[in-house]
BALOBA-1460 file (C-alpha; in Angstrom, 3 decimals):
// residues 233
<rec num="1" residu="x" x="123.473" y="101.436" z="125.685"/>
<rec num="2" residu="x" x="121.250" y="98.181" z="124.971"/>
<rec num="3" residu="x" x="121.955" y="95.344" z="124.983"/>
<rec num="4" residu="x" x="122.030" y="93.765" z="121.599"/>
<rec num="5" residu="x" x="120.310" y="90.558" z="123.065"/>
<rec num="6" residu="x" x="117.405" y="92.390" z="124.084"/>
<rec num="7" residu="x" x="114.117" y="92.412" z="121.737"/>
<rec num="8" residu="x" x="113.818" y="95.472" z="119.453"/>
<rec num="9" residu="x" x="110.134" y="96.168" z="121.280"/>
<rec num="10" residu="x" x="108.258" y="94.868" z="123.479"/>
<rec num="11" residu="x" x="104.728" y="95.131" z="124.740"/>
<rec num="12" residu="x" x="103.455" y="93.146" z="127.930"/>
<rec num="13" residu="x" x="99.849" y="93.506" z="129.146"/>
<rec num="14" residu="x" x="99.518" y="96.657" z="127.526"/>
<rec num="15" residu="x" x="95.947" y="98.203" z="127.846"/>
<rec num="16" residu="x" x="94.693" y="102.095" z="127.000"/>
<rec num="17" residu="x" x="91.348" y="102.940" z="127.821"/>
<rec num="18" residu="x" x="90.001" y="106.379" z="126.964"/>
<rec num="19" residu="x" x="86.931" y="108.348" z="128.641"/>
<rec num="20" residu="x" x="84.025" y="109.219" z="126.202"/>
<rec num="21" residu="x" x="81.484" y="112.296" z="126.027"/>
<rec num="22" residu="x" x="79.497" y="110.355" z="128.163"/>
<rec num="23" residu="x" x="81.713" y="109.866" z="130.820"/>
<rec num="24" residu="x" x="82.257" y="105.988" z="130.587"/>
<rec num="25" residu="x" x="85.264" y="104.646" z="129.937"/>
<rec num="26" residu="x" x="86.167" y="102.748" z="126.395"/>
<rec num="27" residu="x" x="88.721" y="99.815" z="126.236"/>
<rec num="28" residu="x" x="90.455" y="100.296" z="122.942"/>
<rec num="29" residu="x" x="93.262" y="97.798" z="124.075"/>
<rec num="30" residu="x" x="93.011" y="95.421" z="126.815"/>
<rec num="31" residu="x" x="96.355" y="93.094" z="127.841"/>
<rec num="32" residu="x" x="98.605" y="93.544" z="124.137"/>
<rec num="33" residu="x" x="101.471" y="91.470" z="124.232"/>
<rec num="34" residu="x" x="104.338" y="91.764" z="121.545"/>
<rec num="35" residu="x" x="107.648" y="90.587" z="121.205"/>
<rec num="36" residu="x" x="109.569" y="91.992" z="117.933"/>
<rec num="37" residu="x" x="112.979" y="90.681" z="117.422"/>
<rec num="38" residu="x" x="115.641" y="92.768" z="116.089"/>
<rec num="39" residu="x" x="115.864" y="93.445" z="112.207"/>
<rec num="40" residu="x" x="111.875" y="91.161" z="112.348"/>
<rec num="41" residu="x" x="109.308" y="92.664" z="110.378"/>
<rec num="42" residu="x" x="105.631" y="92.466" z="111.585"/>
<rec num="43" residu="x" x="102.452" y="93.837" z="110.304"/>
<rec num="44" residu="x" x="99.544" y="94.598" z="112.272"/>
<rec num="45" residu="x" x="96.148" y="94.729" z="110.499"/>
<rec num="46" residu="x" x="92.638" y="94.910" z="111.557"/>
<rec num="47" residu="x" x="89.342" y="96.571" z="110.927"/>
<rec num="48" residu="x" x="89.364" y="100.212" z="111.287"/>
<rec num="49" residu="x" x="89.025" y="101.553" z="114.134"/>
<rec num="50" residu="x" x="90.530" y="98.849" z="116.247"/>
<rec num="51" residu="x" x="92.737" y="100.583" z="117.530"/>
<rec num="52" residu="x" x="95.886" y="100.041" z="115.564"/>
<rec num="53" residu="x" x="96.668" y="103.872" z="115.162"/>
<rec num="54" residu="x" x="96.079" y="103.886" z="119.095"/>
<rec num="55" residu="x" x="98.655" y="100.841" z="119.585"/>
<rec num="56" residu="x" x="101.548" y="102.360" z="117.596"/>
<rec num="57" residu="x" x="101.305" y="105.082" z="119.249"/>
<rec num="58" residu="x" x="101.830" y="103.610" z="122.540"/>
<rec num="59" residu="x" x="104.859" y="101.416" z="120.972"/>
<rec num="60" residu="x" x="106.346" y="104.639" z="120.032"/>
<rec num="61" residu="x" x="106.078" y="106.411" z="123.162"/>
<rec num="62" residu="x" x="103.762" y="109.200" z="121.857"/>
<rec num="63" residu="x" x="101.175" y="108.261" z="124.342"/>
<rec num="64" residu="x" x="101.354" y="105.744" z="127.565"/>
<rec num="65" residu="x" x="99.301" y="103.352" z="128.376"/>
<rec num="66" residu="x" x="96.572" y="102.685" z="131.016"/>
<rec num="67" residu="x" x="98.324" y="100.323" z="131.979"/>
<rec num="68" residu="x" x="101.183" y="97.499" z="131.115"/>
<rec num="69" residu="x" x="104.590" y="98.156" z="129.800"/>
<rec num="70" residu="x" x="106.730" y="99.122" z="126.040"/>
<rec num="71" residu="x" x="110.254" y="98.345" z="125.970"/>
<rec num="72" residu="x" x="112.528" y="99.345" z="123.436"/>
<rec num="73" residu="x" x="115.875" y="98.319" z="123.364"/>
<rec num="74" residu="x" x="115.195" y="96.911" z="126.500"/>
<rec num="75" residu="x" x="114.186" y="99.964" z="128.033"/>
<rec num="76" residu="x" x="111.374" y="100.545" z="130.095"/>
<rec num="77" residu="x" x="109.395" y="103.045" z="128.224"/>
<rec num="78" residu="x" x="106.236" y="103.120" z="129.932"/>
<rec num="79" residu="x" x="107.397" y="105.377" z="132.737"/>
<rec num="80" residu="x" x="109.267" y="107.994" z="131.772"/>
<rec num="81" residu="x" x="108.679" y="111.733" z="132.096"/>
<rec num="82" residu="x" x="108.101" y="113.951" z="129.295"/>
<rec num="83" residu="x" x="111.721" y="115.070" z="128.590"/>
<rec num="84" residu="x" x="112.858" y="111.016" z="128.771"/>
<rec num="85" residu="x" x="110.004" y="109.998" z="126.380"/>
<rec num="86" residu="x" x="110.986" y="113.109" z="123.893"/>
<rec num="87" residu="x" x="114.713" y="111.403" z="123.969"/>
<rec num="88" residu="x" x="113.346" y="108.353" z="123.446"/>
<rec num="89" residu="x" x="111.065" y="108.996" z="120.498"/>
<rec num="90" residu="x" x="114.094" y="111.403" z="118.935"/>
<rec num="91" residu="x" x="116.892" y="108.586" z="119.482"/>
<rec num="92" residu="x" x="115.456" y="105.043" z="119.265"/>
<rec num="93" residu="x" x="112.380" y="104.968" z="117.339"/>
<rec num="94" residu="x" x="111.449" y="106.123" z="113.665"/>
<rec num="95" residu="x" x="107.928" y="107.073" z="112.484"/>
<rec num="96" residu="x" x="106.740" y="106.905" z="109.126"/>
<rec num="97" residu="x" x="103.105" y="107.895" z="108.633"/>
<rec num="98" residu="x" x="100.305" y="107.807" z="106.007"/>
<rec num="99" residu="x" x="100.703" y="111.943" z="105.698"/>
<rec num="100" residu="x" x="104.229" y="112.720" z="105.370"/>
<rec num="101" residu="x" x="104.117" y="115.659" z="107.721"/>
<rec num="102" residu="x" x="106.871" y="117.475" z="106.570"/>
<rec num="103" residu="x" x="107.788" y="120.759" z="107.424"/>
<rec num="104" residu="x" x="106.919" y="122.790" z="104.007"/>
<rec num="105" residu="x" x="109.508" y="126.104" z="104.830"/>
<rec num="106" residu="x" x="112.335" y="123.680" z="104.650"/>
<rec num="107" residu="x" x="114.229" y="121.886" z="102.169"/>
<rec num="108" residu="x" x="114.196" y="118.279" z="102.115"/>
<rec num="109" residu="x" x="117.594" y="118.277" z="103.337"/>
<rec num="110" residu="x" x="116.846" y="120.175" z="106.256"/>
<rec num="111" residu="x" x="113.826" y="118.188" z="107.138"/>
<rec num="112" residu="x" x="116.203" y="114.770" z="107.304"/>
<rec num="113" residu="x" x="118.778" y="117.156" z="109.463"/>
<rec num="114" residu="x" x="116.143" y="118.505" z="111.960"/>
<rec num="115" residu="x" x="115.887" y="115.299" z="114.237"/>
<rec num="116" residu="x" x="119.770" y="115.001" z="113.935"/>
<rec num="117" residu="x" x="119.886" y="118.785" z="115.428"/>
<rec num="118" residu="x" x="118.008" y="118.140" z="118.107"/>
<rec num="119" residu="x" x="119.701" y="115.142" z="119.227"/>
<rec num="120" residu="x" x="123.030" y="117.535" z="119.229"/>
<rec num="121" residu="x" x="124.557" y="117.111" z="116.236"/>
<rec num="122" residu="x" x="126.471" y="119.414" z="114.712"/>
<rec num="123" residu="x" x="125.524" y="121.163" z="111.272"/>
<rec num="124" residu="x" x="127.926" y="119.541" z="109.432"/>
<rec num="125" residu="x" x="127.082" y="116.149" z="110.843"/>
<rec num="126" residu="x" x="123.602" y="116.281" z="110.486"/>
<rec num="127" residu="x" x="124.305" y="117.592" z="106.837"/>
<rec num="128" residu="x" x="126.228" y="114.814" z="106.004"/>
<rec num="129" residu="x" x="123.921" y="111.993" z="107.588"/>
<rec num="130" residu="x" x="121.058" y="113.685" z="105.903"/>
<rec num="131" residu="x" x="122.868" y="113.132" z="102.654"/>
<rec num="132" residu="x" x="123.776" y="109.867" z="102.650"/>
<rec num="133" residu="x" x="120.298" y="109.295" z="104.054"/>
<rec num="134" residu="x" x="118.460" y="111.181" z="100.982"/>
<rec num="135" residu="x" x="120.684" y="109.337" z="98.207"/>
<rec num="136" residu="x" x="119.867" y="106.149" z="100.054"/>
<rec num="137" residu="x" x="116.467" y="106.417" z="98.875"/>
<rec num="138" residu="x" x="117.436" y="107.947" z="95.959"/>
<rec num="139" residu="x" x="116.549" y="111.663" z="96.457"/>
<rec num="140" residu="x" x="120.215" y="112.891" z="95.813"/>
<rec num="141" residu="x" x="119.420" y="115.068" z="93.357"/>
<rec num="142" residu="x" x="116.170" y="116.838" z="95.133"/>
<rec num="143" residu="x" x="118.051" y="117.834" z="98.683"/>
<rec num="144" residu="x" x="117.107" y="121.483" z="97.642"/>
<rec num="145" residu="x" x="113.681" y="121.025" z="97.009"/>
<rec num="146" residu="x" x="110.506" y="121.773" z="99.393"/>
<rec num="147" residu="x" x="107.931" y="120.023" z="99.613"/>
<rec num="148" residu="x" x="105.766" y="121.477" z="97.753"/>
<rec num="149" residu="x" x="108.232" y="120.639" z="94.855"/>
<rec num="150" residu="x" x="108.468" y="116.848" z="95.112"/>
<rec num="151" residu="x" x="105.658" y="114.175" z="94.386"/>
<rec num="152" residu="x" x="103.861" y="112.405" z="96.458"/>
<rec num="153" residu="x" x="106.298" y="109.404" z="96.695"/>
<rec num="154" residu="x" x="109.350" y="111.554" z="96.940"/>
<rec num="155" residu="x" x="107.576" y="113.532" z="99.990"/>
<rec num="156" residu="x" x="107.071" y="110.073" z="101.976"/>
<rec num="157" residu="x" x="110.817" y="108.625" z="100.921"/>
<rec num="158" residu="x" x="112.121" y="112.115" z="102.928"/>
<rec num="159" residu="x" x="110.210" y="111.253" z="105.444"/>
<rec num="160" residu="x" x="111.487" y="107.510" z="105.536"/>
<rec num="161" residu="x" x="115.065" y="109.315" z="105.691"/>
<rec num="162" residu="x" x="113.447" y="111.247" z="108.694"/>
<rec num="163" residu="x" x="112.617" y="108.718" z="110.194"/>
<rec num="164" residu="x" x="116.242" y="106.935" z="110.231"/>
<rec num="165" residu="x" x="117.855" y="109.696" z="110.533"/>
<rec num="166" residu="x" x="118.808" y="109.228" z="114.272"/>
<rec num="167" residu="x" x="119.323" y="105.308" z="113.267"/>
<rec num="168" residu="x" x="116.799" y="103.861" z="115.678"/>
<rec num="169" residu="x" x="116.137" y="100.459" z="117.539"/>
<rec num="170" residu="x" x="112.741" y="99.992" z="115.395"/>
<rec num="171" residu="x" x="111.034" y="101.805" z="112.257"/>
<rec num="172" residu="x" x="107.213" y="102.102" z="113.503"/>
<rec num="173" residu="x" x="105.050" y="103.004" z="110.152"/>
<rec num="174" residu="x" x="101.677" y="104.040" z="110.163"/>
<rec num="175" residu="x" x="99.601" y="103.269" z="106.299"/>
<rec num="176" residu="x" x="102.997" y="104.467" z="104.888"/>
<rec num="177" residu="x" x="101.778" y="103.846" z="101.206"/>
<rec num="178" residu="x" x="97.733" y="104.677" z="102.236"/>
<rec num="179" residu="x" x="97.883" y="108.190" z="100.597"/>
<rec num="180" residu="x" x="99.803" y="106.722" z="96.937"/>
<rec num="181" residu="x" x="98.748" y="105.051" z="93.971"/>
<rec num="182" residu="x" x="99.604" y="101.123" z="93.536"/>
<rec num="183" residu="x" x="102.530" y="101.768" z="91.454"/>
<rec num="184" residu="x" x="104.804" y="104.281" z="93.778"/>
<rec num="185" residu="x" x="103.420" y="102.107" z="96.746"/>
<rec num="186" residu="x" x="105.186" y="99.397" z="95.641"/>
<rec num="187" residu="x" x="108.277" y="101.192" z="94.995"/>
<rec num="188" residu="x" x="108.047" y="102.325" z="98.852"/>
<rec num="189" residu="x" x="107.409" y="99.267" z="100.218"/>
<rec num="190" residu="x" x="110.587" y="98.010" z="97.780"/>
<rec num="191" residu="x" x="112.458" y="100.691" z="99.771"/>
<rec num="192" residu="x" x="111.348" y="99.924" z="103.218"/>
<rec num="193" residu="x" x="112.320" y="96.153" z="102.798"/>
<rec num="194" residu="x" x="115.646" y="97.352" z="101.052"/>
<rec num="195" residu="x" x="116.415" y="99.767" z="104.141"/>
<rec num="196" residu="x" x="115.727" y="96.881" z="106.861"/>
<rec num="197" residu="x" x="117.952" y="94.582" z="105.233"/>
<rec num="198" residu="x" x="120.923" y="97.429" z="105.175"/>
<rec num="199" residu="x" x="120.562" y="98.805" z="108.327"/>
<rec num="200" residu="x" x="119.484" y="95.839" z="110.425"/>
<rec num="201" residu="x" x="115.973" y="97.654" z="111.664"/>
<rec num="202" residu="x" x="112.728" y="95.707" z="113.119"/>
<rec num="203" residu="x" x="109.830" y="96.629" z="111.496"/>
<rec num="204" residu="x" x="105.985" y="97.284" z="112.784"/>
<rec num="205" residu="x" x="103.810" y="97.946" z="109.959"/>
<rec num="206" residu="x" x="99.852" y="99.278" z="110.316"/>
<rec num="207" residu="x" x="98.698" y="98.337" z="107.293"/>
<rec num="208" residu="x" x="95.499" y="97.960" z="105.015"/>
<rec num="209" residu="x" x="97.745" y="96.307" z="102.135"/>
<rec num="210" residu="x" x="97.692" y="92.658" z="101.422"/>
<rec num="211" residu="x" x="101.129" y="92.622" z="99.929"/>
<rec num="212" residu="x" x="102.904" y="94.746" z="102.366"/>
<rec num="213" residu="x" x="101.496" y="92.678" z="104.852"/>
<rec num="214" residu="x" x="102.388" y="89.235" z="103.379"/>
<rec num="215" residu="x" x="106.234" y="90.623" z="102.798"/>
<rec num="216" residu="x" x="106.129" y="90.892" z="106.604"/>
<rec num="217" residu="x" x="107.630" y="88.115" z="109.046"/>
<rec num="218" residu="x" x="104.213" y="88.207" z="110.704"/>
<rec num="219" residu="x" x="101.248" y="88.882" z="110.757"/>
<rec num="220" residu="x" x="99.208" y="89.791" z="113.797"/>
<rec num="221" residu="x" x="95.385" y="90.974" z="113.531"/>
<rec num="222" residu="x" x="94.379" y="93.395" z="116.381"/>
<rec num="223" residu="x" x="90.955" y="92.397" z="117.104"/>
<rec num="224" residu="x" x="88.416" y="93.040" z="120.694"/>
<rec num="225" residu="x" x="91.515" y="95.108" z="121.744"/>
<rec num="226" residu="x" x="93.790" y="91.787" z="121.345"/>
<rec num="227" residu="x" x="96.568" y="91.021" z="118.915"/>
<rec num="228" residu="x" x="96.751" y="87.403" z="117.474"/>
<rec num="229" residu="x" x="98.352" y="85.539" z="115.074"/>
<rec num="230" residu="x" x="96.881" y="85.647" z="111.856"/>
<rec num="231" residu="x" x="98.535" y="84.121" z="109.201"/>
<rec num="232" residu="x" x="95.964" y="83.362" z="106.828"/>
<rec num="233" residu="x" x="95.388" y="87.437" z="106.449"/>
């Protein structure tokens, strides 16, 4: 259980260094230090390839780090085995990403229900989460559809239900509006804003767009494998 006084996520002295073709070794991130407060939303920009892709996915446990530390919750994250850090991605963290990455054989009902089933839940639970999880971004009416039936903005709102499906500690998203036009951007970043306020999430948004960014309560620029403040973004 965590404690509801601890930070959403945290990152202290976190570095990842990767080995090229050559054989030397590449510093992507060198001593990252974040501190995201529950139901705060932050956006992270920078050049590409600064390694923001790189840092959100050591945030959200899909890779570790060199070195350093992510807490979630509270929760040491940085040194778990593979089963723990599975559990962990599944039950306290939601990904939204530029692609949608749904699975196309299923409905979008069953996509919502699929992290709920692995987490244990029964049929009829997940069913019913996924539900109230689809009409909550307003795709009620499309829980039978694939999708290869739904538009581009109704593909990434099922995968914002996804991605709270197993109502985690912090909503990590990755360019969530990079891949749609201006208009159904705005109406996702309208939802994502809408969702935080309901369900009391913290926020980390990689992001190219000015406006997302500025709806954020910070903004941090990851630059030289540092994050700073960087207000006037």
């Amino acid at each position: 259980m965590n404690n509801a006084a601890d930070p959403a996520l945290e990152a202290t002295a976190l570095s990842r260094s990767f080995v090229g073709g050559d054989g030397r070794e590449l510093a992507v991130l060198e001593g990252v230090e974040l501190h995201v407060e529950a139901r705060e939303a932050v956006a992270i920009v920078g050049s590409s390839g600064a390694g923001k892709s790189t840092l959100l996915h050591l945030l959200g446990a899909l890779d570790q780090p060199t070195s350093g530390e992510v807490r979630i919750g509270g929760r040491n994250v940085s040194a778990l085995d593979t089963e723990a850090l599975a559990g962990i991605r599944n039950e306290t963290v939601g990904f939204v990403f530029q692609f949608h990455h749904l699975l196309r054989e299923f409905t979008a009902l069953e996509n919502v229900m699929m992290p709920c089933l692995i987490a244990g839940l029964s049929w009829r639970a997940a069913g019913e989460r996924a539900r109230d999880l689809l009409a909550a971004v307003g795709l009620d009416r499309r829980l039978e559809h694939r999708p290869a039936q739904l538009s581009g903005g109704e593909q990434q709102r099922v995968a914002v239900a996804r991605a709270l499906s197993n109502e985690p500690v912090v909503l990590l998203a990755d360019e969530p509006s990079g891949n749609l036009d201006a208009h159904t951007s705005e109406e996702l970043h309208d939802l994502l804003f809408h969702l935080r306020g309901d369900r009391g999430l913290a926020m980390v948004l990689v992001t190219h767009n000015r406006e997302l960014a500025e709806r954020t309560d910070r903004i941090l620029e990851l630059k030289d494998g540092r994050l700073r403040d960087s207000a006037g973004v």
